[in-house]
N, C-alpha and C positions, 0 to 999 in steps of 0.2 A: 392342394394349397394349404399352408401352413395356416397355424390360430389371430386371429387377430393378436398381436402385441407380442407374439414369437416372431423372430428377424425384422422386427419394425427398423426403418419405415420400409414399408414395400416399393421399391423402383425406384424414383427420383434421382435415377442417373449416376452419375461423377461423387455429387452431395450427400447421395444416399447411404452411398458407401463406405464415405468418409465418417457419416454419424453414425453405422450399424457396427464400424469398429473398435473394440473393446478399450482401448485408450482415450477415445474420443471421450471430453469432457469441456460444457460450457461454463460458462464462467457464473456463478451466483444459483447455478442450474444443476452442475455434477451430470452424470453419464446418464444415458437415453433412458431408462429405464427407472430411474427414479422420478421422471418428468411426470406433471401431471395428466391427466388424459385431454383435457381440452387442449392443453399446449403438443400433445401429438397428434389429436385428430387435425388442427389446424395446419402442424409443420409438414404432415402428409399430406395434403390438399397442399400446399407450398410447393413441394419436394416436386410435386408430378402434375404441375401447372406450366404450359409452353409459355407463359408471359412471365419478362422479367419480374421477384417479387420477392420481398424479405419477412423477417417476421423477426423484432425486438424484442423479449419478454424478460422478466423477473428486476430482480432489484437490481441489476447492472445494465439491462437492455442488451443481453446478449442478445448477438448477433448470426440471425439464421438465415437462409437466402437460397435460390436454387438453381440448377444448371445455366437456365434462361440469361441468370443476373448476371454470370462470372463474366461476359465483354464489357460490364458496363464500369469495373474497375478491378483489369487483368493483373496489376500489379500488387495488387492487396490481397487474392486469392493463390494459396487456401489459408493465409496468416488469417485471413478476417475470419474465419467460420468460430465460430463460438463466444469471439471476444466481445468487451462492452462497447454496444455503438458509439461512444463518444470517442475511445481511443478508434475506432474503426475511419471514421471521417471526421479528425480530426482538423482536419484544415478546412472544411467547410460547417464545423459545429456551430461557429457563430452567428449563422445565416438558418440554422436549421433547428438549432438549441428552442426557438420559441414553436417553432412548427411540434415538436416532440411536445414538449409540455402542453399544451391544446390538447393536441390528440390521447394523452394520456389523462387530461380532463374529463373527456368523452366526450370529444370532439370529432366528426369527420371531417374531414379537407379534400379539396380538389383543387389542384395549381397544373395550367396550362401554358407549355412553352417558357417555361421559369426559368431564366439566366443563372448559369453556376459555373462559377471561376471553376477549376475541376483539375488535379494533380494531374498529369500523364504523360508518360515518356522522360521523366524527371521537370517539366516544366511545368505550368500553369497555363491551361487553355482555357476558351469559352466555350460553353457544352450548355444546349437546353434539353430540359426534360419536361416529359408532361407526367405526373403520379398524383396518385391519391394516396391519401393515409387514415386510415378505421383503427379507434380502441379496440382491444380486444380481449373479453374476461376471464376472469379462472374461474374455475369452480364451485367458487364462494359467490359470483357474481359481481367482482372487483376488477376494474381495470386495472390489467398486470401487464399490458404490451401494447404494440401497436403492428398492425399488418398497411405494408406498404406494396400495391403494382407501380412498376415505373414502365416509360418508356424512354428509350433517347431520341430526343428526335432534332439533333445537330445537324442532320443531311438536309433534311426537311426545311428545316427554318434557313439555311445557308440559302438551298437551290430556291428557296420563295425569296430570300430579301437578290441573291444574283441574279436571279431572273426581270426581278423587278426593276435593278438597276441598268440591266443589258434592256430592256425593252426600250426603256428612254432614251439611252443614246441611240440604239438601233434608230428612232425616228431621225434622232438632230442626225446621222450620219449616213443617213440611204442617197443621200443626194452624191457625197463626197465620195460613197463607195462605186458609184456609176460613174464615176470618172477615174477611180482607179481600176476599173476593169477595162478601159478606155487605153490606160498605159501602163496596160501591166510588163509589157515589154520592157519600157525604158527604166520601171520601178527594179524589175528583176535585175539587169542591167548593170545598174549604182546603187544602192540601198544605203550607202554612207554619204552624208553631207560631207564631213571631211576631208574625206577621200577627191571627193565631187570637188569643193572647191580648191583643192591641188591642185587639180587637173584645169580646172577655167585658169586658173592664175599663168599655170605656164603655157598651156595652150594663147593665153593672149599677148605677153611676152614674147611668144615665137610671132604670133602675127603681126604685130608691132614693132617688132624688132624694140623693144623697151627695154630698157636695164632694170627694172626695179617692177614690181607689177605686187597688187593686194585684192583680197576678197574680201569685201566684208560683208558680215549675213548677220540678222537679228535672230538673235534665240532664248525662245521662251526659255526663263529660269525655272518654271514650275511653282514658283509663288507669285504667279500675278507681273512680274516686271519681266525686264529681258537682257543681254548684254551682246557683244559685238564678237564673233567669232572670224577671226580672220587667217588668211594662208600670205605666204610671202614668195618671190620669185627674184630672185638676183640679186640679194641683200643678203647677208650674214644675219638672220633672224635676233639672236642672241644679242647682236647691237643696235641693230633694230630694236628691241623693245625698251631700250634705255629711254629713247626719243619718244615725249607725251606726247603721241599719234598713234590709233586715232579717233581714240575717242574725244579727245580735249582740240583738236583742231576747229577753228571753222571756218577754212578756207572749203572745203569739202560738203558744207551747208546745203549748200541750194540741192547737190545730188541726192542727199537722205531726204529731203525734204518734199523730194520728187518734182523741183523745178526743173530738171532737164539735165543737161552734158553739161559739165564744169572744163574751162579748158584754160590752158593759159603758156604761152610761148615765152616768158621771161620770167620768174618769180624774183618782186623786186626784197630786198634786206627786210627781215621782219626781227626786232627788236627780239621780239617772246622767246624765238630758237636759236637765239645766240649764245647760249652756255656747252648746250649740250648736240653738236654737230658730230652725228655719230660717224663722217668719212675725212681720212685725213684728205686735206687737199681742196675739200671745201669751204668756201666761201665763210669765216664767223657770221653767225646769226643768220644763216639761209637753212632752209626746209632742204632735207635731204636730196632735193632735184631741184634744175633751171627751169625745166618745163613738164607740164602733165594732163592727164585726162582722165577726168571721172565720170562714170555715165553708171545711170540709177538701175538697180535689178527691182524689178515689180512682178507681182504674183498675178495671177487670172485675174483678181478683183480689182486691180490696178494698185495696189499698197505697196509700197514702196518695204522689200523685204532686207534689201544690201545694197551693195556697190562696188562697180569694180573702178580699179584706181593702178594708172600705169606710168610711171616716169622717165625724164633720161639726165641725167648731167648736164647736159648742153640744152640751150635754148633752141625753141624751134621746132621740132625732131616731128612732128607726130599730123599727116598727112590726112586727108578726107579720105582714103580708103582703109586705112588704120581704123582710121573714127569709126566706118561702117564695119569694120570687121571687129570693132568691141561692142557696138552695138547689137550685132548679131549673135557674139557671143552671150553677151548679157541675155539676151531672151531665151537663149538656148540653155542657159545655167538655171534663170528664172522655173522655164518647166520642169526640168530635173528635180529642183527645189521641192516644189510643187508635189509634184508625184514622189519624191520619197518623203513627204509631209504626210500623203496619203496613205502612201505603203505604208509608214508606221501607226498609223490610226486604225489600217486594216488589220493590218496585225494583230493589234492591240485587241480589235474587234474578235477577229479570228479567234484568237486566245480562248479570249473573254468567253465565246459560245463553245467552242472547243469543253471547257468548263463547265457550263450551264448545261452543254448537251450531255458530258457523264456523268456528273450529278444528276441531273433528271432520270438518265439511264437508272443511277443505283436505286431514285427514289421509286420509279415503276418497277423495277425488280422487288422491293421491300412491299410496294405495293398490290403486286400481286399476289406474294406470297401468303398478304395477309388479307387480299380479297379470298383468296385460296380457303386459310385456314378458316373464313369467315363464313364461307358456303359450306364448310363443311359441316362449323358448328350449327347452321341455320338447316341441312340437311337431315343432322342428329337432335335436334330441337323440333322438327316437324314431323320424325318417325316415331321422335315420342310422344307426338303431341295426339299422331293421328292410335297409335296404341293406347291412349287413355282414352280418345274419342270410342274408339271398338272397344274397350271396357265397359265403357259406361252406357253404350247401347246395350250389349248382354246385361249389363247390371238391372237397367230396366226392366228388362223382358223377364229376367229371372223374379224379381219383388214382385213383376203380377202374375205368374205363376202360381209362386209362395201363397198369396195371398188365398187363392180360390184353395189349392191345394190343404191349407192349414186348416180352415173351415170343413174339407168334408175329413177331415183327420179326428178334428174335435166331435165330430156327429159320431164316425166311429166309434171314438175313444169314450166317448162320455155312457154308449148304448154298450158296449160290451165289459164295462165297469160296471154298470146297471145288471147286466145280464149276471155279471158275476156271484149276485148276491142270491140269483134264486136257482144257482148250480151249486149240489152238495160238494161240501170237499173232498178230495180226493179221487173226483170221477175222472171219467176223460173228459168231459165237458166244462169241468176245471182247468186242465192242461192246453185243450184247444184255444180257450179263452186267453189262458197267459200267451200262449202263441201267439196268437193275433195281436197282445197289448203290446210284446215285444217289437212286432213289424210295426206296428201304431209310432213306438219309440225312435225306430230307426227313422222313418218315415216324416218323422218330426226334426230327430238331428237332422236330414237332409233341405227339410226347408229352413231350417234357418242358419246353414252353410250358405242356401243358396242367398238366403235375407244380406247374412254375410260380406258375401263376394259383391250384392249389388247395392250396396251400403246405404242398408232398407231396414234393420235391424234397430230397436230402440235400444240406444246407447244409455248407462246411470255414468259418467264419467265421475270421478272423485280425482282432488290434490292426496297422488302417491308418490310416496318412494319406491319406485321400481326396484333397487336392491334390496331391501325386506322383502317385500314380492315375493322375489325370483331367489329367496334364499330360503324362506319357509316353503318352496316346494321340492327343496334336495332332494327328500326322502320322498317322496311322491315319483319323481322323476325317475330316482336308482331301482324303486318298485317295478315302473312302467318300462324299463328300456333292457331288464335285466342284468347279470351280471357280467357280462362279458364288455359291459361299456363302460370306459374308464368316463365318468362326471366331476369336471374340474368347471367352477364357478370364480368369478373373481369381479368386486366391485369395485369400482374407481373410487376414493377418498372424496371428500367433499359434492358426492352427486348430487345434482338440481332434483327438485320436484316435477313432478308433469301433472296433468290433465288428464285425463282416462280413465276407462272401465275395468276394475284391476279382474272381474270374472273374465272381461275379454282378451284380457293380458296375460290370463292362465292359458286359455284356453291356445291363441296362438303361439306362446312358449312351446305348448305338450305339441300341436300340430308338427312345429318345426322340429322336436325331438323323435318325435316319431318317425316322421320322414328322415331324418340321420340317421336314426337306425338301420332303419331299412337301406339307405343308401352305402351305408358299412356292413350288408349282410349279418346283423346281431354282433360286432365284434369291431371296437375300435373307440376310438376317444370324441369326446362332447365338451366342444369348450363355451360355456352359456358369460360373458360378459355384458358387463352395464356402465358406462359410461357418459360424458357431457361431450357435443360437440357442435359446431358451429360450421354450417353452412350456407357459404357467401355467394355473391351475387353472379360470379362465374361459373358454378357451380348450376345456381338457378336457371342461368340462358341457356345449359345444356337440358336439363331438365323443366322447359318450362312450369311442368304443376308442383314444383316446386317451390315455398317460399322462403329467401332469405332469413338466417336466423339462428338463436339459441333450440338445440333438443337434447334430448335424452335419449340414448340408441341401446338396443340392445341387440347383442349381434351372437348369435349360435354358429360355432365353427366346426365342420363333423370332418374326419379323416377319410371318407368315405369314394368314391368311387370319381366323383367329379361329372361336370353336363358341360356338353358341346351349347356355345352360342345360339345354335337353333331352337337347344329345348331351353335354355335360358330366357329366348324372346318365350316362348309360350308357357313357361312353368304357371303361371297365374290365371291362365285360361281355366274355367271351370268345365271339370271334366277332362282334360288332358292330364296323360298322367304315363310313366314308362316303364310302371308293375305290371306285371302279368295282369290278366284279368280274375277278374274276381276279388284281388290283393289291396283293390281302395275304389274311392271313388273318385279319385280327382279333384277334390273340393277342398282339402285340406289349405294349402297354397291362398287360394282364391280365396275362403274366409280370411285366412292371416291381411292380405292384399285389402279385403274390401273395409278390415275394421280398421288400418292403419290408415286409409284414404278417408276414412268417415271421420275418424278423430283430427284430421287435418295433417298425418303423419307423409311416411314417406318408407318407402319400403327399397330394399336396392339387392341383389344377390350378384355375388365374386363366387365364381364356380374355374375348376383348372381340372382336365381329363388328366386321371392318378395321384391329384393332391387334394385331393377335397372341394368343401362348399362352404361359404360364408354367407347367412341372411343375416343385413342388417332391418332392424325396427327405428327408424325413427321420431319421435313422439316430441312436439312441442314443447319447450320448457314452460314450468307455472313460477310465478313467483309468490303464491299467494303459501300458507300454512299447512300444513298435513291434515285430511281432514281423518276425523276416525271412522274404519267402516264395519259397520253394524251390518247382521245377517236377517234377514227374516224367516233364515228355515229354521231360526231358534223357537218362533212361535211355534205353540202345537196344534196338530192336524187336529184341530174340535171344533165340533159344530155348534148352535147356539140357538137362540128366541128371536133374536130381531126381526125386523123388516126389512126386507131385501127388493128393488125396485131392480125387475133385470129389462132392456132395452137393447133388442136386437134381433133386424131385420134375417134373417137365416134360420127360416120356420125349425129344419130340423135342429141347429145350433139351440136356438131357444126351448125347444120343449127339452133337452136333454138339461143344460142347464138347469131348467127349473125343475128338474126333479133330481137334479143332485142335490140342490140347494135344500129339497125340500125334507131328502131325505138327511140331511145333516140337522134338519129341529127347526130351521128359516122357516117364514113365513112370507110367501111372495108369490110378489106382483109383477106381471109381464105387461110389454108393449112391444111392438115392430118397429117401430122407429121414434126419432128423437120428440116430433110433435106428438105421439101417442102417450108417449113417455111426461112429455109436460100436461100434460090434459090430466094424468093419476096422479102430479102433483099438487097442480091448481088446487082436484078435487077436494082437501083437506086431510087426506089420508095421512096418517104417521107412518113416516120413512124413516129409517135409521141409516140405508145403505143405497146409494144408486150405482150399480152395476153394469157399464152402459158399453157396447161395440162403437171402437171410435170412426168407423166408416161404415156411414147407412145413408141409402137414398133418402130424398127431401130435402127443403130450405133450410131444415134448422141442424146445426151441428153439434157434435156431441161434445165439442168445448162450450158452444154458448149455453145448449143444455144443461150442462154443469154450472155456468155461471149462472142463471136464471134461477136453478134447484137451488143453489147457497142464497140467495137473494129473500126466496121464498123460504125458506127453511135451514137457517143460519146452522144447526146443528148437525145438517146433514154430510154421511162422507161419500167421497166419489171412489169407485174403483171401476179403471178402463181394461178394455181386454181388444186385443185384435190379431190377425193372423199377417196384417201389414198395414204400419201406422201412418204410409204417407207423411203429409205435412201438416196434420192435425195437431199432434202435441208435442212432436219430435222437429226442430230445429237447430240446425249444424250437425244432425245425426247424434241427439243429444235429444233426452227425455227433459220436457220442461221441469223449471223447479217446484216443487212441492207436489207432484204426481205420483200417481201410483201406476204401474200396469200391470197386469197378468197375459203373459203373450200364450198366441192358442195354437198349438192342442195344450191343453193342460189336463192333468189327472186330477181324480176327486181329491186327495190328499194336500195336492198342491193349489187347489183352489180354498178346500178350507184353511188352511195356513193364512194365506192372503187374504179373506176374508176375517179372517181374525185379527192377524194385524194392522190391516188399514182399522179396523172398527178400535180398537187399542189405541193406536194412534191418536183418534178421533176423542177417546175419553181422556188420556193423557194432556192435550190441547186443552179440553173443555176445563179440566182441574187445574192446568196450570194457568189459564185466563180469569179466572177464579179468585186463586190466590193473588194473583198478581192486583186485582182489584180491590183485596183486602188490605193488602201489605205496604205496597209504594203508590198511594192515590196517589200525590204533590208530591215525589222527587221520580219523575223519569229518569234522569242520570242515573240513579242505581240501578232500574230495571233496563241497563242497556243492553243487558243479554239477550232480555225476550222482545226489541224490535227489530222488525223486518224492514230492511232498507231498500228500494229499488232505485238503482244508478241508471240513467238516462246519457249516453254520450257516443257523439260518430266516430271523435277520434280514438283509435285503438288504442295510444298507446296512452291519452290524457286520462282513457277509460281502465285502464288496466291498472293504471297507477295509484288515481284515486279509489278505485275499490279497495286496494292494498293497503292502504290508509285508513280506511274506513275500517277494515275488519280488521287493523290491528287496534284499531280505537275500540272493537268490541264490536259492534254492526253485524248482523248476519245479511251480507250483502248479495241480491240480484241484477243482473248486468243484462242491460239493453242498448244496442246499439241504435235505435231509431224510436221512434215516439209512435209510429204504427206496430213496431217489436214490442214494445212497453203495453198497448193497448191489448195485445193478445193472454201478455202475464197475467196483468191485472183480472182478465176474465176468469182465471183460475187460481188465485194466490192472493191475498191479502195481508197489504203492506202498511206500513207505519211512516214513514217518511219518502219523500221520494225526490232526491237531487239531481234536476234535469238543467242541461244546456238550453240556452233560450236559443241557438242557433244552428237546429237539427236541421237534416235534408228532410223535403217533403213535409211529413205532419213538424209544426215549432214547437218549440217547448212550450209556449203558452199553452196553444190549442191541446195538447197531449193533458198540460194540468188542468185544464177545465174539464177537458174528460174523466180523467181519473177524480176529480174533486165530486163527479155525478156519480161514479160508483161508489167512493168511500168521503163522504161528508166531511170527515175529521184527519184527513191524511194530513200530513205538517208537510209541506213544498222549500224547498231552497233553490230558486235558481242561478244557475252559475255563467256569467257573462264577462265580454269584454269591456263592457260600455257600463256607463256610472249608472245609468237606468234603463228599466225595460221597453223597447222601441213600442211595445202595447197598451195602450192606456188601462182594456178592460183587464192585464193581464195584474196591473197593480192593486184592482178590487178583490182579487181571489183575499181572504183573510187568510190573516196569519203567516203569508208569504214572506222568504226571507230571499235579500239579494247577495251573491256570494261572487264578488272581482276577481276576474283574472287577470294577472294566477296569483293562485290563493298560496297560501301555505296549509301545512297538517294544522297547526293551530286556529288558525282561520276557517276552516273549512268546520273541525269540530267545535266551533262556536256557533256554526249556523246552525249546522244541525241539532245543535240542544235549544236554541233560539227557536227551531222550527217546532222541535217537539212541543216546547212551552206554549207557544203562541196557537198551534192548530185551533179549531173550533171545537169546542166542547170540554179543552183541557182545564 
């Protein structure tokens, strides 16, 4: 498999191809390779997304989009790839122009079924769609585009409004269709009325022997009214219709009217039709006949629908079995009528579901395909859900392993460091010794691989730049991997900051180098990248312990031999591994795995049998400053005077300690546990140091014992040690702030170092609390370097925000998301101001400040709320309390808090 960012993008079809080609250029953007990396991590999540979805970016909103997209407007593809959206959908900018500006506000949107007039075929049709639209940032942290999914869903909304409309009539028409199944014969038959009443008109003429014979039939116009459709028999039509008959006649009355048979044996002179006598030879001002008969045509309901109407020239003419033979006729015409009324409504009907039912066909086809794709992703969602679940059961079982294991590592370690000193040098009893400390060593890296992998290990996370990092270890790396590995580094321009432990970030850097090595047999290329990217919420459903968002990725690409999907699912198991024996232990993987999951990351590996392996890191973006990070193996390994309180239940752990300690110049005091430990406090003993295992049986714990020791003994410093720190001081896989630990086995060397610098620390504090109360008694605003801030807040992201604010204002700011999380700091860290929400889950902000007001008397409070006052009355007696409205601004917010400082008690 090729390097990340060699033949970019990978896959994405038709699209892909189009942008991997060396001409290929967007507009305000220039050719793939100059793009920045957040806008190619993203257009590749695009590229090789089965849902239609575009992606706008830079200062024109070039236009990027992928296979999926190209039915949704076939005639603009492949002209649209690169151009600026607004020449791209032009004809619909105007409807869309303010949707765009929002979303590039940093706005999300979601429109459902949303009507769009839409170009296609050269005409204008109506097309709905349902999409969403998400900003999306560069590198700097700038909304620079916007990511759009759509769907179309025209079939859908057509077969829901057809369907709807065909149900309705289906009711008014089930009646009507049971009688056209009644006479489907005679419908089949004649299906034309006009036809039909040709045939009545001269069929009753032959019966009648009539010279002149008409049909007339009412027909709905289709707006509400009707008009007179009529046929003629024996009459030159053409002169016929000079003569106003017959609709303006009312001699003919009583028959439309459904009074009965009109009949008349002489028709005497009528004034009205004397102009216009369409037969030579005729009478002036007589009606085209001497004699006539009209007899009513009426439907089932009895409604009078037409009439037939038969004349002769001469008076007289028309017999009582005539009569009955147009009577007869008429009824016969009547159901005809009838029934192709019917046939055509059935038809109509017929259609109509004809319709409905291949629409619904396409829409269950669409439907399944996407119940299809929907199981699948729900199938690939729960093998990876239940693959984290069997992670984190071994993760378990390994951290309490670790834990026992570390302990009798330190008993070891600490007795054959002991022993060392009374074996002359250079005997063999020297060398056996080193032996033993060397397995002691390994013995040690392997637990806290295994701490590692079971994301059980105490994290120091620091705000870094992973590019600096990963570029001060070049020559470390061209050291470790030899020369036969070409090492090619490259950072993305404007990369984010993250959150992380930068030793942990070496450390699975070198893991993943190492293993490329070896997977290139010593010989072949290492491509270490650092980049920004963003992974969306599609992305998450597949991977559910994934969460939505901005990261920092760092992705090692090695030429090397490639894994089969099998050992891809198990590469992260610990202890799986496809070296020979003896060649690893399998752990390497599985710590990278377990520090990436503890820091709230995401790990992912693209492997291809003869192209290589890509392991990506991904690491949560920070938005907070870089912090600087400081070594404590700069402190030297010396021993000292003080007073050293050691507390810890591991008889052989503790005697060894205490005679390392004692033999470094310390003077100290042991306990077994934490109430023993407080009991040599109480006593009035001067302590300088309390030294304490942070997991020991008993009620009292070694954080409260640490807060109690500060309580009693304000000067006193803490340093922890343990071989697995649980959930004692470590939270989110993250050592709390302002702790110290020494994890075990430790060497004598590396425990004096530690003991020296926590006690440095300790006088460094004490001199600069000192000064400070010399220098700025009345102006806290200038001493705002040296307060400690504790931020109280549920919401992540009101919380993340405001800290950002606060520490650009100068604050050295602590983050708590709940007011029982706040009560755990406080037992170990002391704060200066502390701005909490009145409107926590579980413990409130009130209740949380009254507790913190009983540890530290003088802390300045700000609460920050929705509401003009605080819903607790006792919460308004707290003194010195400030109220801070939401939502505040930066300037508002930094007015409380120097409001608070002033006002606390005792300022």
């Amino acid at each position: 498999m090729g390097s990340v960012g060699n033949g970019w993008p990978r896959g994405g079809g038709e699209i892909g191809e189009l942008l991997r080609h060396p001409a290929f250029h967007a507009v305000g953007l220039g050719p793939v390779e100059s793009w920045p990396a957040s806008l190619k991590h993203i257009a590749e999540m695009v590229l090789n997304s089965r849902q239609p979805k575009f992606v706008a970016w830079g200062p024109d909103l070039a236009f990027l989009y992928n296979d999926a997209y190209v039915p949704v407007f076939q005639e603009r593809h492949p002209d649209a790839l690169g151009r600026p959206f607004r020449e791209v959908w032009a004809d619909i900018w105007e409807q869309f122009s303010p949707i765009v500006a929002s979303t590039l506000e940093g706005s999300s949107q979601l429109f459902k079924e949303l009507l769009i007039p839409m170009r296609r075929d050269g005409r204008t049709e109506d097309t709905w769609f349902t999409f969403s639209y998400t900003p999306l940032r560069d590198d700097d942290g700038k909304v620079a585009g916007i990511l759009c999914a759509a769907l179309d869903v025209t079939d859908q909304v057509s077969a829901k409004r057809g369907e709807q409309r065909a149900l309705e009539e289906l009711r008014a028409k089930s009646e009507a269709l049971a009688v056209v199944n009644q006479a489907g014969a005679a419908i089949t038959a004649e299906p034309s009325v006009e036809r039909l009443t040709q045939i009545v008109v001269d069929a009753g003429v032959t019966l009648t022997g009539a010279e002149f014979g008409a049909f007339f039939y009412n027909v709905d116009d289709g707006e509400g009214g009707s008009y007179m459709l009529y046929a003629l028999a024996g009459v030159d039509r053409k002169n016929f219709e000079k003569f106003p008959m017959p609709r303006n006649t009312e001699v003919f009355a009583p028959t439309f009217n459904g009074e009965g048979i009109v009949r008349s044996d002489d028709i005497l002179l009528d004034p009205r039709y004397g102009q216009n006598a369409p037969h030579a030879g005729m009478p002036k001002g007589h009606l085209p006949v001497r004699s006539y008969l009209a007899v009513p045509v009426k439907s089932r309901d009895g409604s009078v629908i037409g009439g037939l109407f038969f004349g002769h020239g001469q008076p007289g003419r028309f017999s009582q079995a005539a009569e009955a033979s147009l009577v007869s006729l008429a009824g016969q015409s009547a159901v005809a009528i009838d029934n192709i009324r019917l046939f055509r409504a059935a038809k109509v009907e017929i259609d109509q579901r004809r319709d409905m039912e291949d629409q619904l066909r396409k829409l269950n086809e669409m439907l399944e395909v996407r119940v299809t794709a929907e199981i699948a992703e729900r199938q690939q969602a729960e093998a990876a859900l239940q693959q984290s679940q069997k992670m984190e059961s071994i993760g378990k079982l390994t951290g309490g392993v670790a834990h026992d294991f570390n302990n009798l590592l330190q008993v070891i370690s600490g007795n054959l460091q002991l022993l060392g000193k009374d074996v002359a040098d250079g005997g063999r009893g020297k060398e056996r010794i080193s032996n033993a400390l060397a397995a002691v060593e390994r013995g040690s890296r392997l637990a806290s691989q295994l701490l590692a992998f079971g994301r059980r290990q105490p994290l120091e996370p620091k705000v870094i730049n992973i590019g600096r990092l990963v570029t001060g270890m070049d020559d470390m790396l061209r050291r470790a991997l030899g020369e036969e590995i070409e090492v090619e580094t490259m950072v993305s321009g404007g990369l984010w900051n993250t959150f992380a432990d930068p030793i942990q970030i070496e450390n699975a850097l070198l893991n993943l180098a190492i293993n490329s090595r070896d997977a290139m047999d010593g010989a072949g290329k290492l491509t270490i990248e650092v980049g920004n990217a963003f992974l969306d919420d599609s992305y998450s459903r597949i991977h559910p312990e994934v969460t939505a968002g901005q990261y920092v990725v760092l992705a090692v690409t090695d030429t090397g031999a490639g894994m089969t999907q099998e050992v891809v699912d198990q590469a992260f198991e610990p202890f799986f591994s496809t070296k020979p024996e003896g060649k690893g232990t399998g752990l390497g993987l599985s710590m990278v795995y377990g520090f990436v999951k503890q820091s709230g990351g995401h790990v992912k590996i693209y492997s291809e049998i003869g192209e290589g392996t890509t392991v990506k890191l991904y690491l949560t973006r920070s938005f907070r400053s870089e912090d600087r990070v400081t070594a404590a193996d700069s402190v030297p390994a010396a021993g000292g005077t003080e007073t050293i309180l050691v507390a810890e239940d591991d008889e052989g752990v503790r005697v060894t300690v205490v005679e390392m300690l004692s033999d470094l110049g310390y003077y100290v005091l042991k306990a077994k546990d934490a109430q023993s430990a407080l009991t040599v406090i109480e006593s009035g003993a001067h302590i300088d140091l309390l030294f304490t295992d942070v997991v020991m049986p008993g009620p009292l714990r070694s954080p409260e014992l640490a807060r109690m020791a500060r309580e009693r003994l304000p000067d006193i410093a803490v340093l922890y040690t343990s071989g697995y720190t649980e959930n004692s001081i470590v939270h989110g896989g993250r050592l709390d702030p302002g702790l110290e630990l020494l994890s075990k086995p430790y060497t004598r060397e590396e425990l004096a170092r530690k003991i020296r610098h926590v006690l440095t620390i300790r006088t460094q504090r004490r001199q600069g609390a000192s000064d400070a109360a010399v220098t700025v008694p009345k102006h806290p605003e200038n001493a705002r370097e040296k307060l400690k801030l504790l931020l109280v807040e549920d919401d992540a992201f009101i919380r993340m925000d405001t800290a950002e604010i606060l520490q650009d204002l100068g604050y050295d700011v602590i983050e708590a998301e709940s007011g029982e999380r706040g009560v755990e700091i406080l037992g170990h860290t002391i704060v200066d101001i502390i701005v909490a929400d009145v409107g926590l889950p579980g413990m409130s902000g009130q209740v949380f400040a009254a507790k913190a007001r009983e540890a530290f008397p003088s802390v300045g409070l700000v609460f920050a709320t929705g509401n003009s006052s605080l819903p607790d009355p006792d919460a308004n007696r707290l003194p010195g309390s400030v109220l801070l409205s939401k939502p505040f601004s930066s300037t508002a917010l930094d007015q409380a808090v120097k409001n608070a400082v002033q006002q606390r008690p005792g300022a």
